[in-house]
C-alpha positions as CSV (number, residue, x, y, z in Angstrom):
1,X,93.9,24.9,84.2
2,X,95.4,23.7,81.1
3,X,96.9,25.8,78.6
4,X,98.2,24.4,75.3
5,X,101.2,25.7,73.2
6,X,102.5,25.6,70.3
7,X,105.9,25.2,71.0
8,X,107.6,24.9,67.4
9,X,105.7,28.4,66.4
10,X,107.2,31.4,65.9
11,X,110.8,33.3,65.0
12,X,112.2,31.7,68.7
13,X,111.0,27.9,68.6
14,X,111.3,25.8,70.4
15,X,113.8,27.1,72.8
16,X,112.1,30.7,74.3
17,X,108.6,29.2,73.9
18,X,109.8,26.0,75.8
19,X,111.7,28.3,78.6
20,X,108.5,30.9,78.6
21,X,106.0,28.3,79.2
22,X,108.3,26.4,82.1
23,X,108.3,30.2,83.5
24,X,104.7,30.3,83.7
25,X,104.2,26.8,85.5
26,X,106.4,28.1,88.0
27,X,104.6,31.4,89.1
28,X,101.0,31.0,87.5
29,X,101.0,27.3,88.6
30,X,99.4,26.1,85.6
31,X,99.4,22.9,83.6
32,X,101.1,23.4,80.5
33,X,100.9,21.2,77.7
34,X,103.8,22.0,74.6
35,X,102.8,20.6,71.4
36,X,105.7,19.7,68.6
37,X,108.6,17.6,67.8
38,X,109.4,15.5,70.9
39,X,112.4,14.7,70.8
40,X,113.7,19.0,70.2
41,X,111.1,20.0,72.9
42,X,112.4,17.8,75.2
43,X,116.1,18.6,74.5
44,X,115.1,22.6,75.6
45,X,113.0,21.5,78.7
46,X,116.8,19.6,79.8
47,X,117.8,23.2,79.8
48,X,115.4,24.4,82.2
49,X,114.7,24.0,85.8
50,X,111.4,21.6,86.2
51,X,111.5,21.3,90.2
52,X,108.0,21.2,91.4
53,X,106.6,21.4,88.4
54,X,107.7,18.2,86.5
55,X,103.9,16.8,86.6
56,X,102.5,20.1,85.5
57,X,104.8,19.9,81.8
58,X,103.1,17.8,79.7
59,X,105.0,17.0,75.9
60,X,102.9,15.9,72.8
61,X,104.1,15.3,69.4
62,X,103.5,16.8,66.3
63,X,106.4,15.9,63.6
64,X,105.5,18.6,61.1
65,X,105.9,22.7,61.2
66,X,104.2,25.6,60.2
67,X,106.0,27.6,58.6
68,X,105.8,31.8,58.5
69,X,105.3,31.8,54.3
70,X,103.0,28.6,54.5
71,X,99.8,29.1,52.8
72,X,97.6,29.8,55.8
73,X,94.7,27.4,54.0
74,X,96.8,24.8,52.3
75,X,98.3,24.1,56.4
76,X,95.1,22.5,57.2
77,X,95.7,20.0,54.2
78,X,99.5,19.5,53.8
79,X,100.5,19.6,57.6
80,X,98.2,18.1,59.4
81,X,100.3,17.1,61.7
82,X,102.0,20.1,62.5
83,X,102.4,21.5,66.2
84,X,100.1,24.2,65.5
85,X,97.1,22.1,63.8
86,X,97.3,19.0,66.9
87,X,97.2,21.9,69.7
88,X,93.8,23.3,67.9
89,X,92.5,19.7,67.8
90,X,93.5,19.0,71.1
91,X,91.7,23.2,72.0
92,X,88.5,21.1,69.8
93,X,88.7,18.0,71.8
94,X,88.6,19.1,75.1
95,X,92.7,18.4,75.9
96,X,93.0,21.5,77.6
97,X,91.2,25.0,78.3
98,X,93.4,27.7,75.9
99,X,96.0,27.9,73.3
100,X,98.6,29.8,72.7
101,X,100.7,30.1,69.5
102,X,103.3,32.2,68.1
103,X,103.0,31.0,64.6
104,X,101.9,31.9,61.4
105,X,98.8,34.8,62.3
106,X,97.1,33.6,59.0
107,X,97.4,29.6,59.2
108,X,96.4,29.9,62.8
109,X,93.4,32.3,62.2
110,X,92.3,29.7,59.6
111,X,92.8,26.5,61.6
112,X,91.2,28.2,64.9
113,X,87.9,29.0,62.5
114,X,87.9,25.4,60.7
115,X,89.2,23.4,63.5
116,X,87.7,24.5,66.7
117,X,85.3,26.7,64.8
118,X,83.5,30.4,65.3
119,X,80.8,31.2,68.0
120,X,77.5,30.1,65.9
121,X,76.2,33.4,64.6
122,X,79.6,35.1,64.3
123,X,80.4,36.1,61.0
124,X,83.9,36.2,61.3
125,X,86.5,35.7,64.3
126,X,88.9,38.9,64.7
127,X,92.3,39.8,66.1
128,X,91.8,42.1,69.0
129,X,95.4,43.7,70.6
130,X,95.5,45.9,73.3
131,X,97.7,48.5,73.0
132,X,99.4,50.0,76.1
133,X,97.6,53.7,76.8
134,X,99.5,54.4,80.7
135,X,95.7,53.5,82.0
136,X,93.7,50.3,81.4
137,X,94.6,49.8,77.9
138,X,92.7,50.2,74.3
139,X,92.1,47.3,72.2
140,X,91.9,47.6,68.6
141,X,89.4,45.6,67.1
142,X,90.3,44.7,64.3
143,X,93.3,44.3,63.1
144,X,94.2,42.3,60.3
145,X,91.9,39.0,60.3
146,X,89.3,40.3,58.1
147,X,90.4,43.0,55.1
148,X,86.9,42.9,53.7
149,X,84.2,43.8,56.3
150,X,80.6,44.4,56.3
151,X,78.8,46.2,58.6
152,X,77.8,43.5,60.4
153,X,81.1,42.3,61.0
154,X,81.7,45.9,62.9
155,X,78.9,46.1,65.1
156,X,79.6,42.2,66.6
157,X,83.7,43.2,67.0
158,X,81.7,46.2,68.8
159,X,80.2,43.4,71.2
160,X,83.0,41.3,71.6
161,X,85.2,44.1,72.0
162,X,82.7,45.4,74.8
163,X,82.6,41.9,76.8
164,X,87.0,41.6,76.8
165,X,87.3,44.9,77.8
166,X,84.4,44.5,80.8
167,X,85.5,41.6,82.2
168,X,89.4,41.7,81.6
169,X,90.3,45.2,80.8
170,X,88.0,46.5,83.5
171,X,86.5,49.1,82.1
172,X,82.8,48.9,83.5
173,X,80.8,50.6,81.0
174,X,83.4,49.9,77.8
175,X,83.4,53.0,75.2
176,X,83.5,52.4,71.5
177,X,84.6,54.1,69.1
178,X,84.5,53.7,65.4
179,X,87.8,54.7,63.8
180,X,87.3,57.8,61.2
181,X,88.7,60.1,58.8
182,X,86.8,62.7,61.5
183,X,85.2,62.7,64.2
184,X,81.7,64.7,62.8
185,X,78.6,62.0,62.6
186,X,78.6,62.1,58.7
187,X,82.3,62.0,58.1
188,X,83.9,58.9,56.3
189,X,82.6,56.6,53.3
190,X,79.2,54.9,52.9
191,X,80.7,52.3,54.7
192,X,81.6,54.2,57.7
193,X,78.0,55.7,57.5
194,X,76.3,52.9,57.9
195,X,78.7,51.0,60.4
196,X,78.1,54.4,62.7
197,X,74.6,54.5,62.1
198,X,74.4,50.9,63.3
199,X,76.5,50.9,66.0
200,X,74.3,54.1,67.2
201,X,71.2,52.1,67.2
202,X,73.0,49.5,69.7
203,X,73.8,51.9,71.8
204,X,70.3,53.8,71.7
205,X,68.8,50.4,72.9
206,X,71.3,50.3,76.4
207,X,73.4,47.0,74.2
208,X,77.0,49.4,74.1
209,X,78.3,52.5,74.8
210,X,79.3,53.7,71.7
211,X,80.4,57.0,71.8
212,X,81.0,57.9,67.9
213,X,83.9,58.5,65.3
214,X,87.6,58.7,66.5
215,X,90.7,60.3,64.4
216,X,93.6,57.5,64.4
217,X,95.7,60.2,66.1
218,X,93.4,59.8,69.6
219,X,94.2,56.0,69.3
220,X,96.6,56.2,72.4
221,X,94.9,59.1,74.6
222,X,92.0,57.2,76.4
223,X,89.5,58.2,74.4
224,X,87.8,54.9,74.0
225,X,88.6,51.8,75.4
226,X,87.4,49.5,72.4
227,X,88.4,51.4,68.7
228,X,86.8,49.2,65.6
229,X,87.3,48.8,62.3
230,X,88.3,46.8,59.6
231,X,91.1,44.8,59.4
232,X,93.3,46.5,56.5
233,X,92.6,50.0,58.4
234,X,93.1,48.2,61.7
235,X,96.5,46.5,60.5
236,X,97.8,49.7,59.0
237,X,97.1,51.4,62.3
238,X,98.7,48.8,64.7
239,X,101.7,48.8,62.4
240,X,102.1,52.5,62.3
241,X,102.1,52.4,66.1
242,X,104.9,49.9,66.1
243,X,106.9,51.7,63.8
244,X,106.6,55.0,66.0
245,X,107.0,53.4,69.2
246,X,110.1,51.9,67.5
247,X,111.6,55.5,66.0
248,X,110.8,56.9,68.9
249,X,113.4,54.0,71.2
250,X,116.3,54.2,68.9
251,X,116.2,58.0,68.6
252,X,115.9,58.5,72.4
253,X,118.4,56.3,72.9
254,X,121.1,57.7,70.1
255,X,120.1,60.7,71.6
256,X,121.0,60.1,75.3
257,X,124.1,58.7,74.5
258,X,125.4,61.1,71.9
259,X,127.9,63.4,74.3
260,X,128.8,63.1,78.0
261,X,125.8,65.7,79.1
262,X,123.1,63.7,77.4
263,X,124.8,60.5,79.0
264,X,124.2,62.3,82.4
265,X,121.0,63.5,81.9
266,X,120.0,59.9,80.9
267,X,121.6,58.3,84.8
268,X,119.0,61.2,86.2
269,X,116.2,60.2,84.4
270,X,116.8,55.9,84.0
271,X,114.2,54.7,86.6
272,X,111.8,56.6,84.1
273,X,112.9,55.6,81.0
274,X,112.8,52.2,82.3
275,X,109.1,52.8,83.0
276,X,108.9,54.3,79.2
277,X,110.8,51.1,77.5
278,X,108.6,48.7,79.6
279,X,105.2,50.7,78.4
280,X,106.4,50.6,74.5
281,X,107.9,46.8,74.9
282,X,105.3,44.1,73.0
283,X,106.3,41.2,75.0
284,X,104.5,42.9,78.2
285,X,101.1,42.2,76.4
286,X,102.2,38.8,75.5
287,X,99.3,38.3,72.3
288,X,96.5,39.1,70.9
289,X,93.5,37.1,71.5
290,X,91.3,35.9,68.9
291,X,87.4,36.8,69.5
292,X,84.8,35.0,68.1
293,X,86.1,31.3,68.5
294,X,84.3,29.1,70.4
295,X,87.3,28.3,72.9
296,X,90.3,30.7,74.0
297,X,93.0,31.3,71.1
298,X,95.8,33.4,71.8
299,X,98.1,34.5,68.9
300,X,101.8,35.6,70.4
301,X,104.2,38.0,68.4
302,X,106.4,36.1,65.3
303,X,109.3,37.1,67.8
304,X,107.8,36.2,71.4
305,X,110.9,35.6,73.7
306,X,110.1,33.3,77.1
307,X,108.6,36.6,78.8
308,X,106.4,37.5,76.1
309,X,105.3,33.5,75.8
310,X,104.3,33.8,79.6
311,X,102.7,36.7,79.2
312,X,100.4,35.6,76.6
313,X,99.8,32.7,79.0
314,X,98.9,35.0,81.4
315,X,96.5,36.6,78.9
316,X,95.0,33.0,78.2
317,X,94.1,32.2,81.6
318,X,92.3,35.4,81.8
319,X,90.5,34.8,79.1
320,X,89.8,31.8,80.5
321,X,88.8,33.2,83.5
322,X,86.5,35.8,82.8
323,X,84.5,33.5,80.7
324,X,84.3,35.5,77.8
325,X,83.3,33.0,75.1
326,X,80.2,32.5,77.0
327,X,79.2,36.0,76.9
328,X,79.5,35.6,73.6
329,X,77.7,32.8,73.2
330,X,74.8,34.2,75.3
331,X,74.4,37.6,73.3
332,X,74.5,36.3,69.7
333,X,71.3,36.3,69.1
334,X,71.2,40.3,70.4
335,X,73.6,41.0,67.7
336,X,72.3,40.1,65.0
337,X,68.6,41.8,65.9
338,X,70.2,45.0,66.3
339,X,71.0,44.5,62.4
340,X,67.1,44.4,61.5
């Protein structure tokens, strides 16, 4: 298997994504193939050990950057030559079998739907995360690709959502939710009416499991296993777990190192609150993939270090794996006749 990356993408380019993706040849065995300026990409890989897997590292050249404040849409015309931009054409082309990038979320959401295009039928491609809940996992669906929404839009995240989490979360009969203001049938705006109301009729005819509205504070409780909703509520809910998860670190930590009983109390407890740091830590999911493009697309975190770089490797061969694009492909047509 091949997976491309952007190596010049993101807050740590090229060095961690250079060392994370020579990590994942080494244990995952994989072919990796780093996109971006040759001559910087090669100076990192120098750095790193390459025994065994000097045929497996391949290096292509792109002289151009994206940067984080680039216009997502003017990329595809002023930097066409940018790491990011060549590893999608190579995704397009048949160069290899995933990519992975760390870069700008909005340039590479826009290049993935130009470049190696949507799933014919899908309306829109969406970031799906899944957030850690101490059991499988809930991915939030979505979260920040698409701030307008139709309902429409929701009931094929609903499908999407449903294949990932079946055949890489695995959960074997997915539940959906649709994120509320409460969880009564009739709560929410006209919108939210009629994206329950549709959703519902999926899952009358045997197509989902959706089991109704959900209050942002059961997010994280296994309640469901796929949460939709649009992407400005979606964003402002992954955010606002960030910032918690965040709040909650620091003041644990201040707080077990304030006086000589809390530092004891923390030696007692460390294998735990290792367990705790590791659960909260971004870099163990790795990225976020990108549903509803016709080939794999993985977006890492703006700040991916090496670990979180192979991690969202690891996520793109399972994604790879599980075939998930096909399933997509293959039910299309079922969701847009559970619309009429």
């Amino acid at each position: 298997m091949r997976i491309i990356v952007d190596a010049m993408g993101g807050d740590n380019a090229p060095a961690e994504i250079v060392n994370g993706a020579v990590e994942a040849a080494h244990e995952l065995g994989v072919d990796i193939i780093l996109v971006g300026r040759e001559e910087e990409v090669r100076g990192c890989l120098s750095n790193t050990n390459l025994d065994g897997i000097k045929d497996r590292i391949t290096v292509v050249n792109a002289s151009q950057v994206v940067e984080m404040d680039d216009d997502p849409t003017g990329v595809l015309r002023t930097k066409k030559d940018s790491s990011m931009l060549v590893a999608l054409n190579m995704l397009k082309n048949g160069g290899g079998d995933a990519c992975v990038s760390a870069g700008s979320t909005g340039a590479l959401l826009s290049g993935a739907t130009l470049i190696v295009k949507r799933v014919r039928g899908i309306r829109r491609a969406a970031l799906a995360p899944v957030l850690p809940n101490g059991k499988k996992g809930v991915m939030l669906i979505d979260c920040g690709a698409n701030v307008e929404c139709t309902p429409e839009y929701l009931l094929q995240f609903a499908y999407m959502g449903s294949f990932y989490a079946k055949r890489i979360m695995g959960c074997e009969n997915p539940r959906v939710s649709l994120l509320n203001v409460g969880t009564e049938d009739t709560k929410g705006s006209e919108f939210q009416k009629r994206c329950f109301a549709e959703l519902r009729k999926a899952s009358s005819e045997g197509h989902i499991n959706f089991i109704g509205n959900m209050e942002a504070r059961d997010m994280m409780f296994d309640v469901a296993d796929v949460v939709v909703t649009d992407g400005f509520s979606g964003n402002v809910m992954l955010k606002s777990i960030e910032g918690t998860a965040k709040y909650i670190s620091a003041n644990l930590k201040r707080m077990l190192t304030s006086d000589i009983h809390s530092k004891l109390g923390a030696i007692l407890v460390k294998n735990k609150l290792a367990e705790l740091k590791k659960l909260l830590d971004p870099s163990e999911a790795g990225g976020t993939a990108l549903l509803g493009i016709s080939k794999p697309v993985i977006k890492a975190h703006g700040s991916s270090d090496a670990r979180a770089i192979k991690n969202a490797i690891v996520q793109a061969i399972s994604f790879v794996n599980a075939n998930v694009v096909n399933e997509i492909i293959e039910n299309v047509d079922l969701m847009t006749i559970a619309l009429e």
